[in-house]
N, C-alpha and C positions, 0 to 999 in steps of 0.2 A: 649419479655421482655429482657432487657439487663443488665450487670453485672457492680458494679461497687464497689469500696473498699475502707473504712474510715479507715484513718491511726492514728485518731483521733489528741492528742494534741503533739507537739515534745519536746523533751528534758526529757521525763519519763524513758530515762536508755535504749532505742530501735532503738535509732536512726536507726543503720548501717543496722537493721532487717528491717524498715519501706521503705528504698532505694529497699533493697532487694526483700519487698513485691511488690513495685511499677514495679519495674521490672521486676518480674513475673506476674502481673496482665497483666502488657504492651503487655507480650510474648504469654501468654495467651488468647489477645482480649478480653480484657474488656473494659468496655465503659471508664470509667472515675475515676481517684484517687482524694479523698478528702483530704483536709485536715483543721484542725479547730485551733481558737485561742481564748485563753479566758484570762488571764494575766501574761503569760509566751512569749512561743513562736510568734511569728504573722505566720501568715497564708503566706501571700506572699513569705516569704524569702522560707519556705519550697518548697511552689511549683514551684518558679524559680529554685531551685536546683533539684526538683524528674524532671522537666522538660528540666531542662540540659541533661539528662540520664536514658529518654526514647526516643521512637521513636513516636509513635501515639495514646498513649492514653491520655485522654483530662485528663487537670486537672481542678479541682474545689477547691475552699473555700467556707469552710461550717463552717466557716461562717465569713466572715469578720464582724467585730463590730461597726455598724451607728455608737455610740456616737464615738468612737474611729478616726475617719477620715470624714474629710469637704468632700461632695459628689466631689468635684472637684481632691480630692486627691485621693478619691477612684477610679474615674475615669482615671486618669492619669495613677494608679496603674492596672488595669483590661487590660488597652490600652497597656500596656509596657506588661504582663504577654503573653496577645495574641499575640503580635506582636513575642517577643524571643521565645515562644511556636509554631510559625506557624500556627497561629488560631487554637489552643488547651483550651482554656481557657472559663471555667463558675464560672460566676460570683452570690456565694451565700452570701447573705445578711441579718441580723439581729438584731434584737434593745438589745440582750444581757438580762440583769437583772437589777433592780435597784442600789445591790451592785455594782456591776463592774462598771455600767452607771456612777455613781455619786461617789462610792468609789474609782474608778480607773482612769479614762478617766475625771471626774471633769464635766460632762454633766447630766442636771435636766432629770431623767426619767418620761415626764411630755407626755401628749400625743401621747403615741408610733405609733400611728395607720399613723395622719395626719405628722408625724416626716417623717416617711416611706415613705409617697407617696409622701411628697415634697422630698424626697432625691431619690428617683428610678426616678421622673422626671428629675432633675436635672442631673443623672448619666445617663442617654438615651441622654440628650440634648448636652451633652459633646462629649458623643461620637458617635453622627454624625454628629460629626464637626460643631455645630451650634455655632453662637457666643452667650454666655452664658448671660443671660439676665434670673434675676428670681425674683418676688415681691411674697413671701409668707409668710408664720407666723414665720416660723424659721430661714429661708435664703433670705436674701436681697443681690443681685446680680447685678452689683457691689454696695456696700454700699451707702446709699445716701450721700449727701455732703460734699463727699470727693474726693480724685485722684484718684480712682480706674477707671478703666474700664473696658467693657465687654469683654473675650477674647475667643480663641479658641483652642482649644485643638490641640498640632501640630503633637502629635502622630497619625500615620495612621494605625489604627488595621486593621489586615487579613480580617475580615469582616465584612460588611456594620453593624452589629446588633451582638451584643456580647449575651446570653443568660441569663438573669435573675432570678433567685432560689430565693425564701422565706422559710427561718424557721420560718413556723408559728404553734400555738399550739391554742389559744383561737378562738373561733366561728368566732368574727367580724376580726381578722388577719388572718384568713380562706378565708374571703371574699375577703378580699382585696389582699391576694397574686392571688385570679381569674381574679382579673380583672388588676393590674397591671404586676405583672409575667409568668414566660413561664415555671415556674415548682416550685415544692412547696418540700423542705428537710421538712420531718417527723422523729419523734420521738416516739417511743413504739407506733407503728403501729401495728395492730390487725384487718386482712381482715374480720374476724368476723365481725368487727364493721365498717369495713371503708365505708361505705354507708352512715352513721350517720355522720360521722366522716368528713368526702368531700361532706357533704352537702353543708356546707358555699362555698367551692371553686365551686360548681356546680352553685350555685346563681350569686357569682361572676364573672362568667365566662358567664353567659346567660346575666345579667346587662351590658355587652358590647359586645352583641350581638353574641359571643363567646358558640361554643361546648368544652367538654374535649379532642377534635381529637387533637393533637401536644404537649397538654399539658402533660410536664416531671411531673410523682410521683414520689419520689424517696424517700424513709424508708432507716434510716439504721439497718439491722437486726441484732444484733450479732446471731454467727452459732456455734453451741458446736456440732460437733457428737459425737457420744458414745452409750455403750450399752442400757446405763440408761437414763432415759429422766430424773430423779428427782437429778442423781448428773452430767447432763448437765447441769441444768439449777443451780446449784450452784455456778459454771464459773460465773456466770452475774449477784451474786443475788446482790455484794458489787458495780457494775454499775449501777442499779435499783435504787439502796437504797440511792448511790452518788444523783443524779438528781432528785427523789422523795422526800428526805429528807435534801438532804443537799445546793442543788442548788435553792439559794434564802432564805429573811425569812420568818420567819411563816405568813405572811400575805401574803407575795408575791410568791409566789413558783410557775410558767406556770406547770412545769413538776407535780406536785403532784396534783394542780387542775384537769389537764387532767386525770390523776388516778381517782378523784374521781367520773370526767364524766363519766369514762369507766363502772363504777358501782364497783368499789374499795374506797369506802368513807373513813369506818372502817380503812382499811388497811395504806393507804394513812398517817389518821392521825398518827395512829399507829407508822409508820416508821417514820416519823417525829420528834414525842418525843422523843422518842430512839436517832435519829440520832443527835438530838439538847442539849441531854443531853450524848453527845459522846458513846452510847453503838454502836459504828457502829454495831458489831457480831448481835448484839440484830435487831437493824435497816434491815440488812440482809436476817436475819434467817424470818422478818414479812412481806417479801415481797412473797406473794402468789403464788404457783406454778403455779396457773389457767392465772394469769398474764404474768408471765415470758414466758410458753412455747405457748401463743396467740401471743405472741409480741416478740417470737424468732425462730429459726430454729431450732431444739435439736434431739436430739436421734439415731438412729442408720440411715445411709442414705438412704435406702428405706423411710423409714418415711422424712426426707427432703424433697426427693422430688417427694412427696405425695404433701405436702405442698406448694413445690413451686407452684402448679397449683390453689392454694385458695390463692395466692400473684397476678397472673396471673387474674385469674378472679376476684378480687378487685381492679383492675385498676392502678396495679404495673407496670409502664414502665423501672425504672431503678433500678432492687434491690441493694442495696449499702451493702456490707457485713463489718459485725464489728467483727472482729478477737479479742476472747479473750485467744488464746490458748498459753500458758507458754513459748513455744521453735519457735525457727525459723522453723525448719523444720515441726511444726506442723503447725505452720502458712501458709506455701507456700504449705502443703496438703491440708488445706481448699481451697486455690483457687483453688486449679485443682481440689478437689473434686466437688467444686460446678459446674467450667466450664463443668465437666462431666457429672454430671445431669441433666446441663440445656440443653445439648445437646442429653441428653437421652431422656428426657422429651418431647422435642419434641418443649421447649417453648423459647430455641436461636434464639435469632434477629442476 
């Protein structure tokens, strides 16, 4: 199992810490620094710059935004990232939410599933250099009866096959990140459950003839240590409650459906009200301990990394760590705490 670190969204007041953290994860031997975009910052600029100043750790976006960029510009942008990076570069991709889709970006959140798969063909086709010819339901390549023609991608990425990631959350975007991606970003992951949970990518994954040997898991956990495990998981309860309650609306929310899969129904709704009738504290406070410490790392570090080995045996390949701790310097002791454990553990790749 190998380490990797979510720097999450840029511009929240951390920048110079987030550099910081990159760079100690770098020095550390971690696999891979994330980073994500939702209608602030973009993902790309951050990681050409953490990528300016490191040495060998990959970076990733988790998640560039399908509606946000034509597969041909996302491709161009993955091609330039790997190339400036020295084949550093994975490439994670996502349909976002209806808001952002159609509130931000001005794209109908209308079929996410078959959106996906003709946009991850499209961003393969690109970048192996193929000249880009595509007849589908959402992308007509080059457009019919016009001057367009089919072209090629002139950027030459480090390597033949750039790496593709899906945040998927629902059963059938489960599936389909098995059979068309090489690693799947998760969200409030609970090794408890992840058998249930990676059923759909197991289906998927045998649908093309495909085992889970190569295939990346990759959760991002946040890690609170501390004496207490109930005011560890305090740290994360107004993150929980962000994503459960407040990302997406009442009809659409990925993140609080998945709650009420996990056997969180009650609760789920619960935060939701609250959060939709702005009590965030309230929205917080009902998000369940029994939730937060399945789906985090908390408490004093013997207990860590206890747990890290029921991460390990859930078929965690890359734990991605989500730093919720106040101070810089408490940040840059969670990586090397955790690098320490996993080297204690016995479970470093």
């Amino acid at each position: 199992m190998k380490l990797g670190v979510n720097l999450g969204y840029w511009g929240a007041g951390n920048d110079a810490d987030n550099l910081e953290v990159a760079r100690e994860a770098d020095r550390l031997g971690y696999s891979v620094v994330w980073a994500a975009e939702a209608y602030g910052s973009d993902a790309a600029t951050v990681l050409s710059w953490i990528a300016a100043q490191t040495e060998s750790i990959d970076i990733g976006s988790a998640i560039f935004q399908i509606p946000g960029r034509t597969p041909a510009n996302c491709a161009m942008t993955a091609a330039t990232l790997d190339t400036l990076s020295g084949g550093r570069f994975r490439l994670g991709l996502g349909v976002s939410g209806p808001q952002v889709s159609e509130g931000w970006h001005g794209v109908r959140f209308d079929k996410p599933l078959a959106r996906t798969r003709e946009y991850v063909d499209i961003v393969r086709m690109a970048l192996r250099r193929e000249r880009v010819s595509y007849e589908g339901e959402f992308w007509q390549l080059p457009l019919p009866n016009g001057p367009g023609k089919a072209l090629t991608l002139t950027v030459h990425p480090v390597r033949e096959s750039l790496p593709v990631y899906l945040a998927a959350i629902g059963p059938k975007n489960l599936e389909l990140c098995g059979q068309i991606a090489d690693g799947w970003l998760a969200i409030f992951f609970s090794p408890e459950q992840a058998a249930d949970i990676m059923a759909p990518i197991v289906r998927g994954r045998e649908s093309i003839g495909q085992t889970m040997a190569g295939f990346d898991v990759v959760p991002t956990v946040p890690v609170v240590p501390g004496a207490s495990v109930a005011e560890a998981a305090d740290q994360v309860r107004a993150y929980a409650a962000l994503y459960v309650g407040g990302m997406g609306s009442r009809d659409k929310n990925f993140y609080n459906q998945l709650m009420s899969r996990m056997g969180y129904e009650d609760a789920a709704i619960e935060i939701q009200d609250k959060y939709m009738a702005k009590d965030y504290a309230g929205a917080a406070a009902s998000v369940p301990l029994e939730f937060l410490d399945s789906t985090s790392l908390l408490g004093p570090p013997e207990r860590i990394a206890e747990r890290l080995h029921a991460y390990a045996d859930a078929g965690v390949t890359t734990l991605t760590i989500g730093s919720y701790a106040g101070t810089i310097d408490q940040r840059l002791g969670i990586l090397r705490m955790m690098s320490e454990l996993m080297d204690r553990s016995g479970l470093g790749d």
